[in-house]
C-alpha positions as a Markdown table, in Angstrom:
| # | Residue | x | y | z |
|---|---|---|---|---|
| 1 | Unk | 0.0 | 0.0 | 0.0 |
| 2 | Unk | 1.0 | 3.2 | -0.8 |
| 3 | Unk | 1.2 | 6.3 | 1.5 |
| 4 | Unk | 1.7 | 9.8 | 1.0 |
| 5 | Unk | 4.9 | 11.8 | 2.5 |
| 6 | Unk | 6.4 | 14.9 | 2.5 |
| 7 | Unk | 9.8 | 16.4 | 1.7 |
| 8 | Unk | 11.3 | 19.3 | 2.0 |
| 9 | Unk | 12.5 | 21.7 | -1.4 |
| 10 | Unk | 14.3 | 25.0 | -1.2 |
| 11 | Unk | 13.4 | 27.1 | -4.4 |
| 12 | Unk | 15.9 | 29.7 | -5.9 |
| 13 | Unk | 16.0 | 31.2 | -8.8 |
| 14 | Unk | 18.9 | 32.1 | -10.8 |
| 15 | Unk | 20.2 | 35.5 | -13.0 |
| 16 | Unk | 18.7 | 34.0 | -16.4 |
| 17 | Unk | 15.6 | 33.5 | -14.7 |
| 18 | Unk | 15.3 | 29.5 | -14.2 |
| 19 | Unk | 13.4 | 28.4 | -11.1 |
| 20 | Unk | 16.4 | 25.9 | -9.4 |
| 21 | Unk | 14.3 | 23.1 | -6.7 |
| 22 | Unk | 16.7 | 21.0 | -4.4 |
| 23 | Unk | 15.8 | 18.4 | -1.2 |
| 24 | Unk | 18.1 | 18.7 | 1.1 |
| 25 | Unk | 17.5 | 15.5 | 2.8 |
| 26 | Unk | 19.1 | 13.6 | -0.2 |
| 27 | Unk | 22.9 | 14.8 | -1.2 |
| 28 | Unk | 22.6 | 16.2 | -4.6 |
| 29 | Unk | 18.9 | 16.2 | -5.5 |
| 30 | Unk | 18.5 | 19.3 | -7.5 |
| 31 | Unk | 16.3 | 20.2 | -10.7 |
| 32 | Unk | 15.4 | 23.4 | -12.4 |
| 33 | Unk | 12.9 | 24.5 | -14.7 |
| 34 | Unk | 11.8 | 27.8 | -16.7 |
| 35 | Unk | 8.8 | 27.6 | -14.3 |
| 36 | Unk | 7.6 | 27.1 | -10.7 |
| 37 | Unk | 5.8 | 24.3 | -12.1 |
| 38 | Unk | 8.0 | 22.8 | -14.4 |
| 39 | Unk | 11.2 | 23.1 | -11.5 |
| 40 | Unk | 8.5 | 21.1 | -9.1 |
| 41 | Unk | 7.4 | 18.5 | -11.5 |
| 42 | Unk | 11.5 | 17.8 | -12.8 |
| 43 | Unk | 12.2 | 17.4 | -8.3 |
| 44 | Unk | 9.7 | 14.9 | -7.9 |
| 45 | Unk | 11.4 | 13.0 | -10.6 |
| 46 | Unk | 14.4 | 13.3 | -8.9 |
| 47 | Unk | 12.9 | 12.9 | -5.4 |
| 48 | Unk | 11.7 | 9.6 | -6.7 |
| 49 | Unk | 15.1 | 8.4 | -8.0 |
| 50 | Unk | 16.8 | 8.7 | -4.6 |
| 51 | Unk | 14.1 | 7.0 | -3.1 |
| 52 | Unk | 14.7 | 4.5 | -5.1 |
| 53 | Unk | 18.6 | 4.8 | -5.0 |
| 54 | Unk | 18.1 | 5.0 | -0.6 |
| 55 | Unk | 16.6 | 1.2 | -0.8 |
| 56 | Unk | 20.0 | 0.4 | -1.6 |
| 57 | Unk | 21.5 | 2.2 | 1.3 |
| 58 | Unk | 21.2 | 3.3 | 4.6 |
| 59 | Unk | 19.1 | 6.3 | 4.9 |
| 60 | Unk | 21.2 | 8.4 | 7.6 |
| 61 | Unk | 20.5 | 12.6 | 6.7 |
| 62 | Unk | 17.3 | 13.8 | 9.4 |
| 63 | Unk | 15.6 | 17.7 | 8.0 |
| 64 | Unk | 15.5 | 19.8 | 11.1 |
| 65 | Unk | 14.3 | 22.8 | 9.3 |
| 66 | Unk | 15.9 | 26.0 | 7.9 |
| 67 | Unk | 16.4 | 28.9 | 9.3 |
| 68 | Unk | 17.6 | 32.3 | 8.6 |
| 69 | Unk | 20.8 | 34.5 | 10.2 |
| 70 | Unk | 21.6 | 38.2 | 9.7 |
| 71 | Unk | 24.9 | 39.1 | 9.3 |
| 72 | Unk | 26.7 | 42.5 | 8.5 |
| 73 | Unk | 27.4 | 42.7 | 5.1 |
């Protein structure tokens, strides 16, 4: 049976204007796309890969969260 879970994505988006998605609970998993939409659809792609890649390993990385800091700049 299948169940429904969710993962973290940090969007960014770059000088040319492409919308760049990454998880960071898996090393590497990033996509991009000219849109929102298109960037989200290409990281559930990936998302699912490393799924299917972590059944092969041990699954060690645990999100806390993100955060923000200030610094003087």
């Amino acid at each position: 049976m299948l169940s429904k879970k969710h993962f973290p994505i940090l969007i960014e988006q770059d000088t040319e204007g492409f919308f760049i998605v990454s998880c960071p609970l898996f090393q590497g998993c990033r996509s991009y796309g000219k849109t929102i939409d298109e960037a989200l659809s290409n990281i559930q792609e990936v998302i699912e890969l490393c799924l299917e890649e972590q059944q092969n390993e041990e699954y060690s990385n645990t999100f806390i969260g993100i955060r923000d800091i200030e610094l003087m700049v």
